[in-house]
Backbone as CSV, one residue per row, in Angstrom:
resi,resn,N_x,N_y,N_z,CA_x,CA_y,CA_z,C_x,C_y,C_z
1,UNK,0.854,-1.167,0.000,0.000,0.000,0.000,0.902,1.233,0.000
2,UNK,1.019,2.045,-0.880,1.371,3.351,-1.104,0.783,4.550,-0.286
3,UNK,1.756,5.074,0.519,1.571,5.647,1.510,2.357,7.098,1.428
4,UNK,1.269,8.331,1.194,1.884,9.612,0.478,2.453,10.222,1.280
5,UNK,3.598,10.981,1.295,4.575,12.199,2.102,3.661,13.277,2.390
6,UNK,3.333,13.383,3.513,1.861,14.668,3.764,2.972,15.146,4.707
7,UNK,2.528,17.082,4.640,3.079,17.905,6.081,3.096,17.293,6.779
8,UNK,2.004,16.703,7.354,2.101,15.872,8.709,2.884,14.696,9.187
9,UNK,3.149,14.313,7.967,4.465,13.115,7.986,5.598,13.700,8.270
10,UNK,6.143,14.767,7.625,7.247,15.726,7.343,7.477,15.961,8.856
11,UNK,6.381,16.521,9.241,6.444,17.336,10.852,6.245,16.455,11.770
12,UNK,6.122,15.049,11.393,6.330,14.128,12.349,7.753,13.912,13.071
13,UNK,8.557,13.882,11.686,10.000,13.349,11.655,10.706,14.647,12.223
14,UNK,10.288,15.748,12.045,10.846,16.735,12.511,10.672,16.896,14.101
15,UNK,9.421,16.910,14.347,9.355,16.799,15.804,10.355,14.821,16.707
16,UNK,10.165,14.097,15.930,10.704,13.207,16.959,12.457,13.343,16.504
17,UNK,13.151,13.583,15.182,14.148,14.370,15.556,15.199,15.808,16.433
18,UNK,14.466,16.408,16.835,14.051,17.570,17.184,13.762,17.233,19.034
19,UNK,14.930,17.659,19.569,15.103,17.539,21.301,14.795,18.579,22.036
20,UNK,14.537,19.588,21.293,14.424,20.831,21.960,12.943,21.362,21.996
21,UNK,12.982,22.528,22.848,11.085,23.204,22.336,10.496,23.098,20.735
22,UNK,9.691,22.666,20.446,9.177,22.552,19.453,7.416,23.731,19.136
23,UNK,7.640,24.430,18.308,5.989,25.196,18.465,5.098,24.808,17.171
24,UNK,3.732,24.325,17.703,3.092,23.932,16.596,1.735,24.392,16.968
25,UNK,1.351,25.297,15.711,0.086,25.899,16.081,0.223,27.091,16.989
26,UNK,-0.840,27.516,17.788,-0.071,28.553,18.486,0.334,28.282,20.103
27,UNK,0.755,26.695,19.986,1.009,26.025,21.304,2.661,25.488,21.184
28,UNK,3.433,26.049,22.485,4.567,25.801,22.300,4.562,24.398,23.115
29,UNK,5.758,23.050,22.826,5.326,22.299,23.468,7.320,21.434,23.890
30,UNK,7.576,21.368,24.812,8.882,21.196,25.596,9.348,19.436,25.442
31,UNK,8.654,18.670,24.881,9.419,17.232,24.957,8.660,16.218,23.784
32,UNK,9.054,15.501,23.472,8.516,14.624,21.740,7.323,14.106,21.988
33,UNK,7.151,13.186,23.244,5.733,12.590,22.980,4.660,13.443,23.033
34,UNK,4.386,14.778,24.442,3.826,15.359,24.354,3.292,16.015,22.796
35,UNK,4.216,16.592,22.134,3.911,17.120,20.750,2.817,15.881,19.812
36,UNK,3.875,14.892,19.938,3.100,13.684,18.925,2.047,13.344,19.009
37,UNK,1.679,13.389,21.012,0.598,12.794,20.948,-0.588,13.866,21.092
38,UNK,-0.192,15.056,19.954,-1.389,16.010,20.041,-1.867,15.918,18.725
39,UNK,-1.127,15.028,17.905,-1.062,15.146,16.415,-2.309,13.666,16.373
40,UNK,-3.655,14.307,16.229,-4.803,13.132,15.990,-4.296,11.704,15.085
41,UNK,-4.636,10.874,15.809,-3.973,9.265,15.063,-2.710,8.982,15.860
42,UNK,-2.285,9.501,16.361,-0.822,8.965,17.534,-1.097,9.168,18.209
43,UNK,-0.892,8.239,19.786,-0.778,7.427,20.691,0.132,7.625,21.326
44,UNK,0.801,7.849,22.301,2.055,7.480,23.062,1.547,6.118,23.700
45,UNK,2.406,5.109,23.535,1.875,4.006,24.339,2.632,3.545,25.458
46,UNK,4.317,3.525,25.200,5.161,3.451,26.211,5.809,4.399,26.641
47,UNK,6.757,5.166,27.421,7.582,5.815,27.673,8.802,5.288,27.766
48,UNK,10.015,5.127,26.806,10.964,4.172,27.407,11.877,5.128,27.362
49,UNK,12.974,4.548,28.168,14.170,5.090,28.535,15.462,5.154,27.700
50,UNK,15.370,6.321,27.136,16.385,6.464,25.963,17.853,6.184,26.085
51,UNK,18.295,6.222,27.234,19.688,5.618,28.061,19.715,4.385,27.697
52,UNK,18.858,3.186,28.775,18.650,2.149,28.333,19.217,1.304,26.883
53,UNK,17.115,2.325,26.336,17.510,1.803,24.856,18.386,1.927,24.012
54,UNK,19.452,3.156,24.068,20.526,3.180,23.154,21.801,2.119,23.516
55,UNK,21.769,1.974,24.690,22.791,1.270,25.232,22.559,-0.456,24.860
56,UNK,21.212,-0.584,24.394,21.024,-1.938,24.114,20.557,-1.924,22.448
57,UNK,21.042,-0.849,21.663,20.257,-0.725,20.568,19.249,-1.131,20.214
58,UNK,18.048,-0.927,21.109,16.508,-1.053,20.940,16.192,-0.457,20.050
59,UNK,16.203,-1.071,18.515,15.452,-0.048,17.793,13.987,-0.663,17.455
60,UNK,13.192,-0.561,16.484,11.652,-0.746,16.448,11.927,-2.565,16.129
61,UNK,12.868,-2.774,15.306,12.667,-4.634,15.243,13.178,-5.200,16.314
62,UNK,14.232,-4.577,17.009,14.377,-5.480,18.463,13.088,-5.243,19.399
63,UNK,12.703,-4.235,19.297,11.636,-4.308,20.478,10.020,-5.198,19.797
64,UNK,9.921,-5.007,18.449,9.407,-5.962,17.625,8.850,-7.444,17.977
65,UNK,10.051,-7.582,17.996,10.746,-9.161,17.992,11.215,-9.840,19.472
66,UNK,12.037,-8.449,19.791,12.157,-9.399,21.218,14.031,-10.283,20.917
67,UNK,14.104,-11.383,21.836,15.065,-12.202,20.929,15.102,-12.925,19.886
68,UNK,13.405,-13.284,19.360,13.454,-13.787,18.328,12.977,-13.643,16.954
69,UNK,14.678,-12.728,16.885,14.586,-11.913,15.461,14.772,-12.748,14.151
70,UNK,13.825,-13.075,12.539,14.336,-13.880,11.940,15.056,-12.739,11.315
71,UNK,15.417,-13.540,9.820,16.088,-12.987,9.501,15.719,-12.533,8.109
72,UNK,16.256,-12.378,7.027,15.360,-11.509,5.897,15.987,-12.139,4.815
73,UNK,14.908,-12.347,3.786,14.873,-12.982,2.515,14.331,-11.779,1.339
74,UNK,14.596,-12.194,0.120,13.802,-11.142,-1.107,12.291,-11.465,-1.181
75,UNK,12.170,-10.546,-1.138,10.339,-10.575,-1.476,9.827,-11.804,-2.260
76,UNK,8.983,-12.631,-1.855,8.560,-13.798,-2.732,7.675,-13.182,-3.864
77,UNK,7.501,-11.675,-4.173,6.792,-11.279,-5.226,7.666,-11.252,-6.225
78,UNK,7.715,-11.797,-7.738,8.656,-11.548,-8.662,8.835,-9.819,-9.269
79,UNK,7.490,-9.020,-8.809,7.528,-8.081,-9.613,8.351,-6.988,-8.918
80,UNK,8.954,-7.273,-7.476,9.170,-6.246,-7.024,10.336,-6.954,-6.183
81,UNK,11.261,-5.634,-5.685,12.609,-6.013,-5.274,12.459,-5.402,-4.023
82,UNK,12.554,-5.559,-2.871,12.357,-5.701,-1.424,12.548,-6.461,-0.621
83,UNK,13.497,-6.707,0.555,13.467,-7.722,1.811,12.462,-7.743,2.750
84,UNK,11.844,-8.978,2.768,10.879,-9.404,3.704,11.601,-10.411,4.926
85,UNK,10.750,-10.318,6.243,11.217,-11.019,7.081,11.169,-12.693,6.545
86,UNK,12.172,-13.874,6.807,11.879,-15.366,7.044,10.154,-16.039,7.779
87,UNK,9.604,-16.651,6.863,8.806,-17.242,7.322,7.529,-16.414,7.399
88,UNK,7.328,-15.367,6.646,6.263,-14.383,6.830,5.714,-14.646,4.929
89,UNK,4.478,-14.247,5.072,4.188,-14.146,4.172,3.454,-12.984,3.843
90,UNK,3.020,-11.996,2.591,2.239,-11.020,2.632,0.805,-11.080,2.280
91,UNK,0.088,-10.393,3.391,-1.457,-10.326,3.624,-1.731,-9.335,3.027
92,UNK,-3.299,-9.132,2.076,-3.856,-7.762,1.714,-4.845,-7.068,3.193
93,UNK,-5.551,-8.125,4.023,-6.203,-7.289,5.176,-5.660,-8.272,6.384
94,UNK,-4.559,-6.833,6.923,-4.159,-7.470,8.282,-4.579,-7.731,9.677
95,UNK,-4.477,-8.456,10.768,-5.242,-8.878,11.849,-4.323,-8.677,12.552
96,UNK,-4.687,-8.932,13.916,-3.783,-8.300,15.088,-2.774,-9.087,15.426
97,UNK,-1.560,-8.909,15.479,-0.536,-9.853,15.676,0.757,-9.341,14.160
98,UNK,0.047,-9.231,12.889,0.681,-9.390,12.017,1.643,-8.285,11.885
99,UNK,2.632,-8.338,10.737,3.825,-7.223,10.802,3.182,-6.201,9.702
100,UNK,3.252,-4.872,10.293,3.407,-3.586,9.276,4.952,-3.617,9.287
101,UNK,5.506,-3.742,7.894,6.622,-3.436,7.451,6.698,-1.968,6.582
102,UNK,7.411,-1.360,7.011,7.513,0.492,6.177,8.919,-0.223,5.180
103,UNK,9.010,0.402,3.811,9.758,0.259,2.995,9.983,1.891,2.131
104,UNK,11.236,2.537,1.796,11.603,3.104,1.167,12.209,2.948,-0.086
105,UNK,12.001,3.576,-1.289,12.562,2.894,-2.551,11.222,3.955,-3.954
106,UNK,12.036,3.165,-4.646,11.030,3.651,-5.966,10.522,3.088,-7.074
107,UNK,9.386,3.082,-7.415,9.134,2.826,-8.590,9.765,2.621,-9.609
108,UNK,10.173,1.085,-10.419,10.489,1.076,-11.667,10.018,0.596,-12.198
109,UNK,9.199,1.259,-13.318,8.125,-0.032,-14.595,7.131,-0.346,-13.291
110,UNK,7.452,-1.812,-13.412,6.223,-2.473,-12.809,6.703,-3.141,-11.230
111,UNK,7.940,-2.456,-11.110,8.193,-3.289,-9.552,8.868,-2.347,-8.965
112,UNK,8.773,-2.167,-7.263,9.126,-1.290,-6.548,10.571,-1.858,-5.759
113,UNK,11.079,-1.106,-5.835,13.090,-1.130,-5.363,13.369,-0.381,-4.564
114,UNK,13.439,-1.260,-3.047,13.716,-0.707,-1.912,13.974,-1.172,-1.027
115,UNK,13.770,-0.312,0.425,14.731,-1.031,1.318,13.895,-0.799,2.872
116,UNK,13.628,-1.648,3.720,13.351,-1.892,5.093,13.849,-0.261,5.719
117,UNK,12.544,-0.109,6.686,12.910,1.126,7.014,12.483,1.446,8.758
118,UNK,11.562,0.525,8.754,10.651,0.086,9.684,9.503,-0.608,9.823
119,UNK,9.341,-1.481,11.426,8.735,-2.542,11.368,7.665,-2.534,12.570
120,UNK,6.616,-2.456,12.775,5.451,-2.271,13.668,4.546,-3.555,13.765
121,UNK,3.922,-3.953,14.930,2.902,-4.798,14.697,1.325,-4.040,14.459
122,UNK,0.686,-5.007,13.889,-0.816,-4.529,13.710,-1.529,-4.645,14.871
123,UNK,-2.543,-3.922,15.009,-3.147,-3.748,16.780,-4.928,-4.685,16.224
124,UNK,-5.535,-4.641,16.779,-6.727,-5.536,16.733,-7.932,-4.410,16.487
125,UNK,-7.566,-3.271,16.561,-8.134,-1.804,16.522,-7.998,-0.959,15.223
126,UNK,-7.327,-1.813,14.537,-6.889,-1.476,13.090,-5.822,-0.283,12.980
127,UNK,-5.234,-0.190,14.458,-3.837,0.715,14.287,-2.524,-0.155,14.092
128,UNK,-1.043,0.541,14.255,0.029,-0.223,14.381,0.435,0.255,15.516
129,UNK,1.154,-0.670,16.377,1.955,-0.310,17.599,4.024,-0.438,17.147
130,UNK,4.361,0.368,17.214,6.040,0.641,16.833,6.799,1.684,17.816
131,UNK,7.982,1.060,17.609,8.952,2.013,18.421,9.534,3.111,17.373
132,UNK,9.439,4.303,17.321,10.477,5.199,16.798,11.435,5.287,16.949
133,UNK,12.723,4.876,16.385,13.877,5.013,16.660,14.594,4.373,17.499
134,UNK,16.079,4.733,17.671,16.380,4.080,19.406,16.074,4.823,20.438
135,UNK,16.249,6.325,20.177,15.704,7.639,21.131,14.202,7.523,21.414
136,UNK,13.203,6.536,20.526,12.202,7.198,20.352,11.135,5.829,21.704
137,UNK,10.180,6.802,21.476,8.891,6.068,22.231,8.243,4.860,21.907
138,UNK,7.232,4.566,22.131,6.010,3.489,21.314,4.822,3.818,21.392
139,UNK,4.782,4.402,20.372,3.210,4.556,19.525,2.140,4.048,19.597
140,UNK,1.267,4.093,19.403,-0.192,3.418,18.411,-0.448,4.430,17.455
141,UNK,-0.420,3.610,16.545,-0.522,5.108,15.219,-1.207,4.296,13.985
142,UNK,-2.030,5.434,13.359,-2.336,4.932,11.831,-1.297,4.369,11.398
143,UNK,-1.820,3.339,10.517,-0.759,2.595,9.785,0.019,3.808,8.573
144,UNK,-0.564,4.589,8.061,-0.084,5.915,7.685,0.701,6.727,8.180
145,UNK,0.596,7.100,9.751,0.924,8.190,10.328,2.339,7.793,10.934
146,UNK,3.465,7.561,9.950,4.816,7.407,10.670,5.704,8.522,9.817
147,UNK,6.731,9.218,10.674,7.654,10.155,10.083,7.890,9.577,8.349
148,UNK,8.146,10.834,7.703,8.390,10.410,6.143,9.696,9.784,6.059
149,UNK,10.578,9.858,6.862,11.680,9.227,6.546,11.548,7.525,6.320
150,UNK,10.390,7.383,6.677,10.059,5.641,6.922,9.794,5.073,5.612
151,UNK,9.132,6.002,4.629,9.096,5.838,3.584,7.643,6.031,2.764
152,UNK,7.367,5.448,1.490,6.085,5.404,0.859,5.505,4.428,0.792
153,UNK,5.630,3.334,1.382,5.511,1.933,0.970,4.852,1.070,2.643
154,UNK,4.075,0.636,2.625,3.652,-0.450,3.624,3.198,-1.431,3.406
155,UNK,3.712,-2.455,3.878,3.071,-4.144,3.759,2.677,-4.598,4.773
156,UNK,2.077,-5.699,5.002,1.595,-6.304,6.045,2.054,-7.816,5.612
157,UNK,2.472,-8.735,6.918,3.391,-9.845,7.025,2.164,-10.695,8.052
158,UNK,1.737,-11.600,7.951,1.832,-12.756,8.424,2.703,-14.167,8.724
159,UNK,3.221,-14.722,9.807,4.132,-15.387,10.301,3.254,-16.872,10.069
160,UNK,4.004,-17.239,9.219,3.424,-19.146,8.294,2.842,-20.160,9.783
């Protein structure tokens, strides 16, 4: 599913890059989740500890996964060039448990060329739950609503 670069994507990535006061609207606002979670469709769900997590490189597939991370194969679609996780397969309507995978890349002809960018599970509520970053929090967010740096591209993974 093709997933468009909106302001609000833009100013996503800006605010969870972005450590300092941030002003949006005519409300100034002093720390990341607060901001995010004023932005309708995001969630703060965890608060984690950015010490911690950098020190253990928690990024969104370790906390994902946990210890049991597989590992990544080429897309079983012929038309398109992308790494998918081992043992997953791709779903058109996802259920709770399954992987939102974010992919960056581009259009060529008839197949898309790109690359893993980030990885969320699907919620039972029809949101995704993901970690931003290693600095970053955990969400519940539209399956849409992740910083643009994540990319244009979303799939959904079921585990065989």
């Amino acid at each position: 599913m093709r997933i468009p670069i909106t302001p609000i994507r833009k100013e996503l990535t800006r605010i969870v890059d972005t450590k300092e006061e941030i002003e949006i609207s005519p409300r100034v606002f002093s720390t990341v989740p607060s901001v995010v979670t004023n932005i309708y469709g995001v969630t703060l769900l965890e608060k984690r500890n950015t010490l911690s997590d950098c020190r253990k490189k928690m990024d969104c597939v370790k906390y994902c996964f946990g210890k049991n991370m597989p590992g990544w194969v080429p897309s079983p679609n012929t038309l398109e060039v992308i790494p998918v996780f081992k043992k997953h397969f791709e779903v058109e309507n996802p259920r709770e448990g399954d992987l939102a995978i974010y992919y960056d890349g581009v259009m060529e002809k008839t197949r898309f060329i790109g690359e893993f960018t980030h990885v969320g599970r699907f919620s039972s509520n029809g949101l995704v739950i993901s970690k931003w970053g290693f600095e970053g929090d955990v969400y519940l967010h539209s399956p849409e609503l992740v910083p643009w740096e994540y990319g244009e591209m979303i799939k959904f993974f079921r585990k065989e």
